[in-house]
N, C-alpha and C positions, 0 to 999 in steps of 0.2 A: 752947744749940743745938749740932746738930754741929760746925760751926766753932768756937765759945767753947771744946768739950772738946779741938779736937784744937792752941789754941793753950795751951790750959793746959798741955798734953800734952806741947808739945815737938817735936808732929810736921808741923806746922805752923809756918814764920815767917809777919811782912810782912816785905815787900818794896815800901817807899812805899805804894800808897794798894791794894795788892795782894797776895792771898795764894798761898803758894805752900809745895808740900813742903819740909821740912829738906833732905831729899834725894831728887835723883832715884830709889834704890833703893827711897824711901818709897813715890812716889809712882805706881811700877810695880807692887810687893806690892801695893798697896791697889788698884789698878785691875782687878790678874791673880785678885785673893779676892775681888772685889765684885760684884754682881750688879747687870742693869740695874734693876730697883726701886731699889736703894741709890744707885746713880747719880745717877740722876733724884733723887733725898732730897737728894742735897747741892745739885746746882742748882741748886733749889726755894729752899735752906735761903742759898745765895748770889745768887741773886735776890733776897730778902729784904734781904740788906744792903750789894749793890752801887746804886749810886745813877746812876752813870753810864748814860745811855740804851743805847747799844747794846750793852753790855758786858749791863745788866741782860737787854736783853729775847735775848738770846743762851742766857743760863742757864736763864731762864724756858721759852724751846723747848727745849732739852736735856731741861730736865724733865718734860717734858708730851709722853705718847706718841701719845696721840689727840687728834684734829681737835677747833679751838678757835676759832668766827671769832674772836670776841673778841681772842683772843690773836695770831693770824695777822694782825691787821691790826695791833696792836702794831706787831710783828715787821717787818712790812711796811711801816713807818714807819721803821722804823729804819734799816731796809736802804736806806730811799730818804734817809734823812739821811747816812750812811755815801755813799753815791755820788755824793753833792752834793759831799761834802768829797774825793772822790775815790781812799776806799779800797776800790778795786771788787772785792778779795777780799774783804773783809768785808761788803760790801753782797751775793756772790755767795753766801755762805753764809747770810747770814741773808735773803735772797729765798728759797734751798731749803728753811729751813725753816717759812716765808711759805708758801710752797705744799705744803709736808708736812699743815702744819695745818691747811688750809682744807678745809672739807668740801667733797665730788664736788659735790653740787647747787647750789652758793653762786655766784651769777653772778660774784662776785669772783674766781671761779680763770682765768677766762680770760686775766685781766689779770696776775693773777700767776704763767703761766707763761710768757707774752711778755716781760714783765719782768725773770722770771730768766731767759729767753734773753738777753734786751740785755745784763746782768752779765755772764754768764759769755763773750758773745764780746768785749764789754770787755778782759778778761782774757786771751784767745786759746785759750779751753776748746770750740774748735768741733767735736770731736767730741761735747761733751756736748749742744750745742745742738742737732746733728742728732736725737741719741740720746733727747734731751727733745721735740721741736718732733714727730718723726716719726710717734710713737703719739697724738699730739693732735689731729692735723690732720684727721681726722673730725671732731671734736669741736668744733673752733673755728667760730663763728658766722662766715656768708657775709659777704664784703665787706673791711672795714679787718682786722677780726683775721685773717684766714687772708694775703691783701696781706702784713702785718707780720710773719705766718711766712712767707711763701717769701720776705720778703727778707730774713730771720735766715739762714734754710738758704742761702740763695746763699753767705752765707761760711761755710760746714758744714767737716766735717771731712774730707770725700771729697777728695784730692789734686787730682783734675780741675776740682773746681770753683773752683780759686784761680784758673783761666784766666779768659776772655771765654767761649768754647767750653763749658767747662765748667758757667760759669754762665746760660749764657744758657735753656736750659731752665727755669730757676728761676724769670727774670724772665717766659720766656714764663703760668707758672704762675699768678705772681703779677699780670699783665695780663689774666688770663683773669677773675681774681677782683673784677677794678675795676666792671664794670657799669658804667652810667653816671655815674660819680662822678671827675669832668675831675679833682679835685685829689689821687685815688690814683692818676689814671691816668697825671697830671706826673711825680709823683713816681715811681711806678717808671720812665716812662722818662726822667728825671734818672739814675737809678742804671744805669741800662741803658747812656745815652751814656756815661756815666763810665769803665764798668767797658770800653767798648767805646774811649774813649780811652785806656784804661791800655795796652791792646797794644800802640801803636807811633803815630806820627805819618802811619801809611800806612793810620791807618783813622781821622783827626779827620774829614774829609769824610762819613763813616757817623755816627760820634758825635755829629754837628751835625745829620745829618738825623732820628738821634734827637729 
């Protein structure tokens, strides 16, 4: 295969249980003269003989430009085993391509864009979270999933909204979406008194009547 010719080659070492160019120099040529087809060929062809889970299903998305449940849910597994162990970069990357690969009509995508919003503000990417959650919010079903994004975007990327002030439109949003459902309704205002205790010890008395 690709890789067998390019360690015969020389242009390729390992590197323990990993491969990698001889040299950086290699491995910019080869990316700057290769085409995304070829790309995706090597993925594919290192998919094939990496064995480790998330490392595998990483390559496998690289490879594959169009929507795959099959594979997205792979993917989507891995990413959630990755955030178990608590490498929420790498659970935030391979939740985007979780949700790359899922096709628009698969009721699974709801779940895995909420999903990759919790990763990516894991990580403190809240502008991405606004910039992902914002064009979806039509789209998310009434009730716990839209709840679940306005209290993603409470901690958005907007400067104002790191306040109480700032956020408190978010939670009023996210209250409006509870209907009668007492234990969305606890929970945002848990998060409402919190973030309403965070200002100062001159608002616990408001925070508790949350």
């Amino acid at each position: 295969g690709v890789v067998s010719e390019a360690l015969a080659a020389g242009v390729v070492v390992l590197d323990g249980d990993r491969a990698r160019a001889a040299h950086p120099l290699l491995a910019a040529a080869a990316r700057s003269n290769s085409d995304p087809a070829g790309r995706q060929a090597v993925h594919r062809e290192l998919a094939g003989v990496i064995t480790e889970r998330e490392r595998r299903a990483r390559h496998l998305a690289l490879g594959t430009p169009h929507p795959d449940e099959q594979l997205a849910r792979t993917v989507a597994a891995a990413a959630a085993a990755a955030a178990t162990r608590g490498a929420a970069r790498e659970a935030a990357e391979l939740g985007e391509h979780a949700l790359r690969l899922t096709p628009r009509e698969r009721g699974e995508r709801t779940e895995r864009v909420l999903t990759l919003a919790d990763y990516l503000e894991r990580v403190g990417e809240r502008q991405r979270v606004t910039d992902l959650l914002m064009p979806e919010l039509e789209w998310l079903p009434e009730g716990g999933p839209r709840v679940r994004a306005w209290l993603l975007l409470s901690e958005g990327g907007v400067v104002s909204s790191q306040s109480y002030y700032g956020k408190a439109p978010y939670f009023d949003k996210a209250l409006s979406e509870c209907g009668n459902d007492a234990s969305l309704r606890a929970e945002v205002l848990a998060r409402k008194a919190l973030s309403t205790a965070a200002e100062g010890v001159e608002r616990i008395r408001e925070a508790e009547a949350w």
